[in-house]
FIDOZA-953585 format. One record per residue (C-alpha): residue number from 1; x, y, z. Coordinates in pm, whole numbers, always signed. Last residue first. Layout:
BEGIN
> NUM|X|Y|Z
...
This chain:
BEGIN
> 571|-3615|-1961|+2123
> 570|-3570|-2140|+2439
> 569|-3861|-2251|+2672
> 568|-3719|-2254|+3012
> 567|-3962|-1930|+3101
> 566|-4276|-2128|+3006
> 565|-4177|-2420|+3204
> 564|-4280|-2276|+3585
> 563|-4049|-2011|+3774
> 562|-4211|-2107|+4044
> 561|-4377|-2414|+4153
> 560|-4631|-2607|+3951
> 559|-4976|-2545|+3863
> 558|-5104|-2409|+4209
> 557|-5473|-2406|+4238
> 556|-5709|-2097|+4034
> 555|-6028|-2268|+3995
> 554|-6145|-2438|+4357
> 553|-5977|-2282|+4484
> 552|-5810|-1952|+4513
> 551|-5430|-1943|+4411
> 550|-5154|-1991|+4632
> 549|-5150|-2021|+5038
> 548|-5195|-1879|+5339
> 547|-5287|-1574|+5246
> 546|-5134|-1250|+5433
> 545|-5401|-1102|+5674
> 544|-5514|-758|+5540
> 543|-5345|-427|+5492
> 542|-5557|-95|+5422
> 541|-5545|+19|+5047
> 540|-5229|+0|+4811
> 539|-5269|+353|+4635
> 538|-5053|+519|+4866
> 537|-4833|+213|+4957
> 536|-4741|+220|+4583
> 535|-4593|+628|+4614
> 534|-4362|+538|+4934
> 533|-4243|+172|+4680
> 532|-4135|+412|+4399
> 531|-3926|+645|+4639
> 530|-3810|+358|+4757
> 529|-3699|+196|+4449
> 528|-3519|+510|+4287
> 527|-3180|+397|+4386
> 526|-2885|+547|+4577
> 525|-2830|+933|+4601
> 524|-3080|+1227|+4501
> 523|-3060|+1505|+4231
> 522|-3319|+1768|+4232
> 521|-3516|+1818|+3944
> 520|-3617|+2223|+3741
> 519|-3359|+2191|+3510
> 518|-3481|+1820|+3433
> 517|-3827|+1964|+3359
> 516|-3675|+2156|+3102
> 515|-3484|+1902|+2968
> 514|-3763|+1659|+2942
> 513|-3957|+1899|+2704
> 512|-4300|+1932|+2764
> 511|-4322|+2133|+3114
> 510|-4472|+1875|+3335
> 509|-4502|+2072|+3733
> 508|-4612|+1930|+4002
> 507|-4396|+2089|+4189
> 506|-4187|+1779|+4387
> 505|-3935|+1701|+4109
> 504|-3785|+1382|+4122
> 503|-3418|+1287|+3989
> 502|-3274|+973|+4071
> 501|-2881|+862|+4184
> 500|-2608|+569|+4120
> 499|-2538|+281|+4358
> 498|-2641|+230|+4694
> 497|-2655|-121|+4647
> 496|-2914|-197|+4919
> 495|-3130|+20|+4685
> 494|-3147|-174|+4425
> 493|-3098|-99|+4136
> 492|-3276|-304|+3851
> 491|-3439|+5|+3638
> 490|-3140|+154|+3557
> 489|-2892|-110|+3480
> 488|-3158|-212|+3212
> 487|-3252|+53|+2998
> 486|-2946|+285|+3093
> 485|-2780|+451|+3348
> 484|-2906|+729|+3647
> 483|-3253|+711|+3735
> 482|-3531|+971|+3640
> 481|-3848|+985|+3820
> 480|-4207|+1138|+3704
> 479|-4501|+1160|+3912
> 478|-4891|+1159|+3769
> 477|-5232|+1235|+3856
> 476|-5436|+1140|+3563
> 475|-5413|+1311|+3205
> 474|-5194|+1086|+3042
> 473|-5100|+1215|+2730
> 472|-4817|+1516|+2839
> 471|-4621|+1241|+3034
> 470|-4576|+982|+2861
> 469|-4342|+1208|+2685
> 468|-4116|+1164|+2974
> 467|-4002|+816|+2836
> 466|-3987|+906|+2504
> 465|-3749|+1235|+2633
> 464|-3554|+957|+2839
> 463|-3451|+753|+2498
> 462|-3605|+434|+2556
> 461|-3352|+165|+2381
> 460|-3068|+383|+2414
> 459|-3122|+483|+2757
> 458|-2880|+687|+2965
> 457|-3101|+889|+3144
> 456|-3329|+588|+3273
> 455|-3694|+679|+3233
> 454|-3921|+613|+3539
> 453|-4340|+721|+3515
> 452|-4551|+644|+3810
> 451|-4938|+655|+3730
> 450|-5270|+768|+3889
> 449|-5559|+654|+3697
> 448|-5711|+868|+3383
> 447|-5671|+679|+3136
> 446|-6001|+837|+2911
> 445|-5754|+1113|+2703
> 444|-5498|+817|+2643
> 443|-5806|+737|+2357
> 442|-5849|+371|+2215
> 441|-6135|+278|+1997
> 440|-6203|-64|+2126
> 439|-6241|-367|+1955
> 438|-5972|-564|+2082
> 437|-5787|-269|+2009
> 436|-5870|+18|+1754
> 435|-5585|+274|+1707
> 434|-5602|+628|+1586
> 433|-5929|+688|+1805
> 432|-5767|+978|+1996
> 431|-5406|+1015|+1853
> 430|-5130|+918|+2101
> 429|-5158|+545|+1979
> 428|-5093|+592|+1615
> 427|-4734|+704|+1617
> 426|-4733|+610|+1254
> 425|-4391|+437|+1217
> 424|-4283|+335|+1587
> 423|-4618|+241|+1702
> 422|-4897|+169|+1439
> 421|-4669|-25|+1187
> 420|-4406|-169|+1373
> 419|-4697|-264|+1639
> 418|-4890|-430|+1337
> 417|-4530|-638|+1249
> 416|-4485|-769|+1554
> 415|-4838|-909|+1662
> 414|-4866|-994|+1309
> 413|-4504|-1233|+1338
> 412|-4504|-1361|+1634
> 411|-4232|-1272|+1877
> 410|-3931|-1497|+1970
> 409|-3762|-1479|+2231
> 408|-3346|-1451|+2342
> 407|-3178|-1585|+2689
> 406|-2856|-1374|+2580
> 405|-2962|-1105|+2772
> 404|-3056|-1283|+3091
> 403|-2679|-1424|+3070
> 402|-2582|-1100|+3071
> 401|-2825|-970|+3370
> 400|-2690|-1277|+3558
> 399|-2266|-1186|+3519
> 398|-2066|-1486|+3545
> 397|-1752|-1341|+3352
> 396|-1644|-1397|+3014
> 395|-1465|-1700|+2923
> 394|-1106|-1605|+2773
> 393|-939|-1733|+2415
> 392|-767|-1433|+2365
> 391|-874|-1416|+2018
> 390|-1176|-1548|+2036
> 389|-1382|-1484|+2372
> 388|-1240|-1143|+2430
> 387|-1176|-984|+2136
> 386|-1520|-1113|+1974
> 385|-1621|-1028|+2331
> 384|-1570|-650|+2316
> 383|-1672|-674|+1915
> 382|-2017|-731|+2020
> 381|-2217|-595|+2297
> 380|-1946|-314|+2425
> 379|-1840|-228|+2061
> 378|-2103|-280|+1841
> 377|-2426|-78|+2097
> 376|-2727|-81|+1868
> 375|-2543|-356|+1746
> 374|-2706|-551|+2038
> 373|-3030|-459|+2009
> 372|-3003|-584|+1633
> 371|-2892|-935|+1746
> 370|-3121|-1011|+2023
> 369|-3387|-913|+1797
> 368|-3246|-1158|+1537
> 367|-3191|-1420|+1795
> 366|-3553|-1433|+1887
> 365|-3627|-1535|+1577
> 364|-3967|-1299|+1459
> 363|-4231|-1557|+1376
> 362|-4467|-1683|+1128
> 361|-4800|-1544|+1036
> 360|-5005|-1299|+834
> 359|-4768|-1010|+869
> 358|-4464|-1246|+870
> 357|-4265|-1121|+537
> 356|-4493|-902|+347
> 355|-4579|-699|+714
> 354|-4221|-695|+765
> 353|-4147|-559|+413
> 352|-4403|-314|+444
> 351|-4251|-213|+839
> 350|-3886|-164|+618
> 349|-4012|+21|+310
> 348|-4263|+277|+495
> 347|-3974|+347|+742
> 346|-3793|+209|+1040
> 345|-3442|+113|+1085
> 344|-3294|+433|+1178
> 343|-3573|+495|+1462
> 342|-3428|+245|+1635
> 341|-3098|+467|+1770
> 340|-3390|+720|+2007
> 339|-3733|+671|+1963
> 338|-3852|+988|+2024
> 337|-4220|+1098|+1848
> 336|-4343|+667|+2002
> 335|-4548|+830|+2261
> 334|-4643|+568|+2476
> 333|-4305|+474|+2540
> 332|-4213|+260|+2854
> 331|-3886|+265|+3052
> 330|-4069|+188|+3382
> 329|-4415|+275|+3386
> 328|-4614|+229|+3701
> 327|-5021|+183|+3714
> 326|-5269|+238|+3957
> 325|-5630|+170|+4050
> 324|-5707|-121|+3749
> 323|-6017|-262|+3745
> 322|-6175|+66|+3624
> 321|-6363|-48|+3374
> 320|-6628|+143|+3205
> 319|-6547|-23|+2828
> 318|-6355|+217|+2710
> 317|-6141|+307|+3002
> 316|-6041|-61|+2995
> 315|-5934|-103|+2645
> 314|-5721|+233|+2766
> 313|-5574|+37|+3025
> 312|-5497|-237|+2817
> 311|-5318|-28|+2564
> 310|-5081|+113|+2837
> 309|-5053|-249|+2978
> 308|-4901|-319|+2635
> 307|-4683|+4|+2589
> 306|-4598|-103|+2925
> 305|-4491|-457|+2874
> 304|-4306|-318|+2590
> 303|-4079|-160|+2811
> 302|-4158|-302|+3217
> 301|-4568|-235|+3282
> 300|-4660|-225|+3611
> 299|-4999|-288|+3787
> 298|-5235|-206|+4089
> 297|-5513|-363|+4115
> 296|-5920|-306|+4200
> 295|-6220|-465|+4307
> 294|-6010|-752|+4520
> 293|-6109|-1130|+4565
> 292|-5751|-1190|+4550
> 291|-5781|-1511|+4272
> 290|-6040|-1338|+4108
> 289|-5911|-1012|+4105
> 288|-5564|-1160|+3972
> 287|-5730|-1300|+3702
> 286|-5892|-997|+3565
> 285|-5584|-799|+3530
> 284|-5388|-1135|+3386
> 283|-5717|-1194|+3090
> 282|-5611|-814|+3023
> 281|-5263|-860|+3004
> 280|-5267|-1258|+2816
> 279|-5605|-1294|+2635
> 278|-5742|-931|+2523
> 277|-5386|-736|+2531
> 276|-5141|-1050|+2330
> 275|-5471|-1188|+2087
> 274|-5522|-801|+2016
> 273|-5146|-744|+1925
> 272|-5170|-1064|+1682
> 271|-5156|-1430|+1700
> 270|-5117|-1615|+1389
> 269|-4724|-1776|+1469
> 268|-4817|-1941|+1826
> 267|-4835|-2329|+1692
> 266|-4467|-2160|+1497
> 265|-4315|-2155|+1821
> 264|-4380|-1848|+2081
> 263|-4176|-1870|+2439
> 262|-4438|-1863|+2680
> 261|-4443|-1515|+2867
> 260|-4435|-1526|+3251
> 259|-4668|-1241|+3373
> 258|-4642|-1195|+3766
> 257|-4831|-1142|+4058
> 256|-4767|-983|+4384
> 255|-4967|-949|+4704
> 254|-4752|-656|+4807
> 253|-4666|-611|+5152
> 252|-4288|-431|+5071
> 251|-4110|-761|+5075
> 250|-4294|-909|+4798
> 249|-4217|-581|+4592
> 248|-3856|-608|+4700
> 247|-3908|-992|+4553
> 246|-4033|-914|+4244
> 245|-3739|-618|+4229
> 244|-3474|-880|+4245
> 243|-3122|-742|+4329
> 242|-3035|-917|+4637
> 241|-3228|-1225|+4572
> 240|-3094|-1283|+4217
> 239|-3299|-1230|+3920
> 238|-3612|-1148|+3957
> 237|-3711|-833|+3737
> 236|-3508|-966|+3436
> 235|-3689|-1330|+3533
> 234|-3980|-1214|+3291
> 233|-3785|-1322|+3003
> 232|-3751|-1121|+2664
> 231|-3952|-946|+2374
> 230|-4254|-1018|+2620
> 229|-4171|-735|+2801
> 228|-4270|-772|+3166
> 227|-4589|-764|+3277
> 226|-4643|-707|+3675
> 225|-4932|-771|+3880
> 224|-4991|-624|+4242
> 223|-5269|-702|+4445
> 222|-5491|-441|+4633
> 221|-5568|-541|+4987
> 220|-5209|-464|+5105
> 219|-5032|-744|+5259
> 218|-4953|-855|+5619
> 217|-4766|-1106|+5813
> 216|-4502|-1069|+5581
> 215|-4278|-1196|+5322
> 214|-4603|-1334|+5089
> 213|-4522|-1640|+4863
> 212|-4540|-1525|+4490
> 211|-4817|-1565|+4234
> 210|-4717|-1673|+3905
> 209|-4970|-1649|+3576
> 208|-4838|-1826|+3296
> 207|-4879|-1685|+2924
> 206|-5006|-1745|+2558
> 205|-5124|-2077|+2565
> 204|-5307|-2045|+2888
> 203|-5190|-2046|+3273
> 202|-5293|-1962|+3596
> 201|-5172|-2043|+3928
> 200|-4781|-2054|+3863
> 199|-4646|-2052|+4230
> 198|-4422|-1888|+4470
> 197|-4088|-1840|+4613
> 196|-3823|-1583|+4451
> 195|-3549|-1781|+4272
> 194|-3564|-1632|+3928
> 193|-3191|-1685|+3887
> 192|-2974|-1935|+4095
> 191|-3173|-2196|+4076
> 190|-3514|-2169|+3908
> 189|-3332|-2043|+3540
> 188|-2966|-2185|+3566
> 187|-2657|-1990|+3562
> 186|-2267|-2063|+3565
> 185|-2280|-2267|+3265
> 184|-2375|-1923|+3070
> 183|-2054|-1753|+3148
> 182|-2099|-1426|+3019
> 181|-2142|-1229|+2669
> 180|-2131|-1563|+2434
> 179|-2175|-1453|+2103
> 178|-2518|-1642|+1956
> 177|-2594|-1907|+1781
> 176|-2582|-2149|+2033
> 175|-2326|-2404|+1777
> 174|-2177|-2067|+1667
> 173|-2069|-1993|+2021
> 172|-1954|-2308|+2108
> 171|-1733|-2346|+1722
> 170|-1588|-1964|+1870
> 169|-1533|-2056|+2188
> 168|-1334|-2392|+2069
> 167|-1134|-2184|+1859
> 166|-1046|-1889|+2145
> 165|-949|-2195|+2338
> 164|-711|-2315|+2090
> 163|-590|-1953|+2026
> 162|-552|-1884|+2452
> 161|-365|-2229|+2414
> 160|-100|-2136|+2201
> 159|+222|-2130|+2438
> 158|+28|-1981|+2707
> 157|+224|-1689|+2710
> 156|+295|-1646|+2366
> 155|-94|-1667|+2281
> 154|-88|-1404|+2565
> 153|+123|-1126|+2372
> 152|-40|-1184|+2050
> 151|-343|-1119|+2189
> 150|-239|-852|+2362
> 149|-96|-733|+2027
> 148|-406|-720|+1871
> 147|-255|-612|+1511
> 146|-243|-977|+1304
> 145|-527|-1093|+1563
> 144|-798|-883|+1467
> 143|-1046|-700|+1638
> 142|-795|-432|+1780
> 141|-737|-317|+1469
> 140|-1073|-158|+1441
> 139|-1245|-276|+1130
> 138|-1591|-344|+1306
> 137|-1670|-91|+1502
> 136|-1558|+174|+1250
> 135|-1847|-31|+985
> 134|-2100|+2|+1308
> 133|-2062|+329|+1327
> 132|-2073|+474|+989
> 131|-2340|+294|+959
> 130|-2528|+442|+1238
> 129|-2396|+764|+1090
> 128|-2512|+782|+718
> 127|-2872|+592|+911
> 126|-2895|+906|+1100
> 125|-2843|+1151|+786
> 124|-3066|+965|+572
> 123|-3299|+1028|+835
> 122|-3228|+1384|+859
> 121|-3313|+1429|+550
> 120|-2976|+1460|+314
> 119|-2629|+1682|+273
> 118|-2396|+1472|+488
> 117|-2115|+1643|+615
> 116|-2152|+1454|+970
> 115|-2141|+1155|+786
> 114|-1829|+1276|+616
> 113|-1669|+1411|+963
> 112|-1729|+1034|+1115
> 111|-1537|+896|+789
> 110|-1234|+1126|+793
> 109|-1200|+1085|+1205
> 108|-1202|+716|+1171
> 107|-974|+651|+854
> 106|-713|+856|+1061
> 105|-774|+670|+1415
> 104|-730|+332|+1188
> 103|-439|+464|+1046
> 102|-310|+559|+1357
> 101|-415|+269|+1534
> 100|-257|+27|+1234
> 99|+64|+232|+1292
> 98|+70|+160|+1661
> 97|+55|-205|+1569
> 96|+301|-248|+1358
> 95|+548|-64|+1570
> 94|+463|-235|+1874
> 93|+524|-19|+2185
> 92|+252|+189|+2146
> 91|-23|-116|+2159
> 90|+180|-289|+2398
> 89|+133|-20|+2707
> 88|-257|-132|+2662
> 87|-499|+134|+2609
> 86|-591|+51|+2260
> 85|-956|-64|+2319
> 84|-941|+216|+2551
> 83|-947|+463|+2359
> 82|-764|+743|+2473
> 81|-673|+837|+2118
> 80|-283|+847|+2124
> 79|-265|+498|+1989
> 78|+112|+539|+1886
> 77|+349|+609|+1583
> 76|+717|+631|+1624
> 75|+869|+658|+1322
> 74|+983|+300|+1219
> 73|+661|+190|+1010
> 72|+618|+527|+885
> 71|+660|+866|+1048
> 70|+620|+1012|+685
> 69|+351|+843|+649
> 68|+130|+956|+941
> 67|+232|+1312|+888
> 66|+142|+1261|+549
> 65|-210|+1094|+598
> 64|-342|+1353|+857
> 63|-239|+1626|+599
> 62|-380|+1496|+322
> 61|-673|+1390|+516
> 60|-746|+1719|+689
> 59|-753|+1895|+349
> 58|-986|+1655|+181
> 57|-1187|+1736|+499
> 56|-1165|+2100|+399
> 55|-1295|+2021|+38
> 54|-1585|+1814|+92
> 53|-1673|+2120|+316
> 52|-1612|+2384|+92
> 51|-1772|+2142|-205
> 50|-2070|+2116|+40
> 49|-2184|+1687|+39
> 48|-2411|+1474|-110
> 47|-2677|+1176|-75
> 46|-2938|+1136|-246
> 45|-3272|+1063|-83
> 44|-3448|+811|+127
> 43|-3088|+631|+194
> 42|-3114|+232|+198
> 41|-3063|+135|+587
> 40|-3460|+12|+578
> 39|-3380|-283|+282
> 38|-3090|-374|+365
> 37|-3144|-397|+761
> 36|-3432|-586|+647
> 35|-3254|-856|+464
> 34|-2984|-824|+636
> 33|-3114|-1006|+982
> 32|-2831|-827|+1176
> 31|-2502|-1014|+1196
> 30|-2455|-869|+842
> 29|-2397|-555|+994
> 28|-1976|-539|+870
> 27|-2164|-550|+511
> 26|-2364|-275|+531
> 25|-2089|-75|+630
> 24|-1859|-199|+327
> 23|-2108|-115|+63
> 22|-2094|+307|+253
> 21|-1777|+275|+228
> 20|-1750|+198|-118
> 19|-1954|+445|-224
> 18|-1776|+698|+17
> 17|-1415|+592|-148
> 16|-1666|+634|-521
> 15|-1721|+1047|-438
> 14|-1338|+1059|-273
> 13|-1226|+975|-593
> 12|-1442|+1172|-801
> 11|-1303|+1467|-571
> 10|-961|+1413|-667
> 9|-686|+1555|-440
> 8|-642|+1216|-239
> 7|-582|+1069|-533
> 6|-242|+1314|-656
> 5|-145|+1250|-289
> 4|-101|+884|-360
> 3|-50|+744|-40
> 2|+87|+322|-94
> 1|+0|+0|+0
């Protein structure tokens, strides 16, 4: 390889190097299901650039790429970046090695000032960057074995074993089909995850219902039913003791209920978004006041969960029912206007092709959801244990919330490809009567119930403005809290951890713009939990003799103990 200055100066040139590029990025994806990606990462209009600006990063190059060849092999070139993928003392000290940063480093700054050049919609502009992204992601140095000089380094050390292990890791990993982000042999659903007492007590083909052994003497008179996401396991809110928020709930008084999603196969592949709010949430809200013998509930919805509860509620408000006295939202949009990194993936073209593909039936893999949310984030979720796992032939950590990640579902196909269509594309939902649901002209106007709102500041998935938006729809007595971190690491803090902080704001006050009601906060330490759990025992009712046992005969008798099969069914 050689720099050809007389290139660099040629504008056609740098026209077809962005072609190129732009091929390449789609490419380094293809872990992705690419026949989507494809199909929604295609630009909606030309793309171009300023001549003054094409020009100055022409500029930038030249001069970048001189300085860096004129120091040459010999001349002293080092990962000066701060990245920390290049952090080790090695990196500098290997000639071949530091040049591949700095070229790397080069090609990296070039690109990411292109995108940011871009003369398109800003969607174009988005997806320009994403890929951008993901293609730097995946041609750093540090990814490969000729230039990782750790790797190097320890396949010395071990006299070739870290590459033998790195081999079998990599056959493992493609035998699961997935990348391998913790020690999976470590874990086991029932044992050491999901652990929390209790018992299934109502099931149908679509969920199980599990009630959990009380903690006290006493519980609350109203009942407490969470639904989790059904794009992943319910056991994300119970996984170990110490950080389990099922069984903080258990330990606060609350009679508490959970939805355990089955796994879908293709027996599951027809039902739609009605099927998933009349039988499974709504069928779950009515449950639980049989079993408890109570008018009213109080519920949570976790992500989707809430977008589904959210629906439910509003089935509810049409029909006169007001089952339900109080609802949380934890990472939840309603408002699909701010959908954060997933927003580059939809349009017209992508949700039509879904809709072609499984709209009628069939099933979204579990893996390929798995897959996309994590190349939302390449370099933590992927590449990190590409390096990790292959090349230095290491088993990741134990770590339960990993291992929860990489415990994938699938979705069927119409339920997924309608809520493409009427939530993230058209933003149907917030409109009064845009959506009918299990027959039921929906309208947010009618919800009028008390509800706690928590976005995590950090979150990709639920960008915090989505998550506030909730806010100006709902018209019932409402309180807002902002943790610290992201979709996940947020909402399962414990207090007991006293890790991180949460915002509140105590004047009532919903400006619309999240920022402007963040100016307004005030920062507290340690976890938002008890802040969550003072609000609860306000809408909880008096406290009544624990039951004894599960269920309420003769109907609703324990199944089988908790965590039941649904949640060992693998995708």
């Amino acid at each position: 390889m050689s720099f050809d200055p007389d290139w660099a100066k040629n504008p056609q040139q740098w026209q077809q190097l962005w072609r190129e590029s732009w091929g390449r990025m789609l490419h380094a994806i293809q872990p992705v299901d690419m026949g989507a990606v494809s199909t929604a990462m295609q630009p909606l209009q030309p793309v171009g650039f300023s001549p003054e600006k094409l020009a100055q990063l022409q500029q930038q190059y030249l001069e970048g790429a001189r300085a860096l060849w004129s120091q040459g092999l010999g001349g002293g070139a080092a990962a000066s970046s701060g990245d920390r993928r290049f952090a080790g003392e090695s990196w500098s000290k290997n000639p071949m090695s530091a040049f591949a940063v700095a070229a790397y480093e080069l090609q990296a700054r070039t690109l990411t000032a292109m995108a940011d050049a871009v003369q398109a919609d800003e969607k174009t502009r988005a997806r320009v960057r994403f890929s951008v992204e993901q293609f730097l992601a995946a041609s750093a140095p540090s990814n490969f074995l000729a230039f990782n000089t750790e790797a190097q380094k320890k396949a010395l050390q071990t006299q070739g074993e870290s590459l033998a292990k790195g081999m079998a890791n990599l056959l493992k990993d493609i035998q699961q089909g997935h990348i391998s982000m913790t020690d999976e042999s470590r874990f086991k659903v029932g044992e050491n995850v999901a652990t929390t007492e209790g018992a299934v007590v109502f099931e149908n083909e679509l969920f199980q219902l599990i009630e959990y052994k009380p903690l006290t003497a006493k519980v609350y008179e109203r009942p407490f039913l969470m639904v989790p996401p059904c794009i992943n396991k319910y056991y994300i809110l119970d996984l170990q003791p110490d950080n389990s928020f099922v069984r903080y709930a258990v330990a606060q008084g609350h009679r508490t209920f959970v939805v355990s999603w089955r796994n879908p196969d293709a027996s599951l592949g027809d039902k739609t978004w009605d099927d998933y709010i009349e039988d499974a949430v709504l069928t779950a809200i009515a449950t639980v006041r049989q079993i408890s013998g109570a008018r009213q509930i109080n519920a949570l919805g976790f992500c989707v969960g809430g977008t589904m509860l959210s629906n439910a509620l509003a089935v509810l408000a049409a029909r006169g029912d007001d089952s339900v006295a109080s609802a949380t939202f934890l990472t939840t949009l309603i408002d699909f206007t701010e959908t954060g990194v997933l927003d580059v993936f939809i349009d017209e073209n992508f949700v039509r092709l879904r809709e072609m593909q499984m709209g009628q039936g069939g099933l979204m893999k579990g893996q390929d959801l798995a897959s996309t949310f994590s190349f939302l984030r390449p370099n933590d979720l992927v590449w990190n244990y590409v390096v990790g796992n292959y090349l230095k032939g290491e088993t990741p950590p134990a770590f339960d919330l990993l291992y929860w990640n990489c415990d994938g579902t699938n979705l069927p196909g119409p339920y997924y490809a309608w809520y493409l269509r009427n939530f993230y594309l058209e933003n149907n939902f917030i409109k009064p009567g845009g959506v009918t649901v299990c027959g039921e002209k929906l309208d947010l106007r009618q919800v009028k119930l008390p509800v706690y709102l928590y976005g995590s500041r950090e979150d990709h998935i639920v960008p915090i403005g989505g998550a506030y938006a909730s806010t100006q729809h709902l018209p019932g007595k409402k309180r807002f809290v902002m943790g610290a971190s992201g979709h996940i690491a947020g909402v399962i803090n414990p207090p007991a951890k006293k890790k991180r902080s949460h915002w509140t704001r105590e004047d009532g006050k919903f400006p619309a713009q999240v920022d402007d009601w963040i100016a307004g906060a005030t920062e507290h330490p340690g976890s938002w939990w008890d802040d969550w759990a003072a609000w609860l025992q306000g809408h909880a009712g008096k406290q009544i003799a624990a039951p004894k046992g599960y269920g309420k005969a003769p109907r609703f008798k324990a199944i089988e103990p908790a965590p039941g099969r649904y949640v060992l069914q693998k995708a």
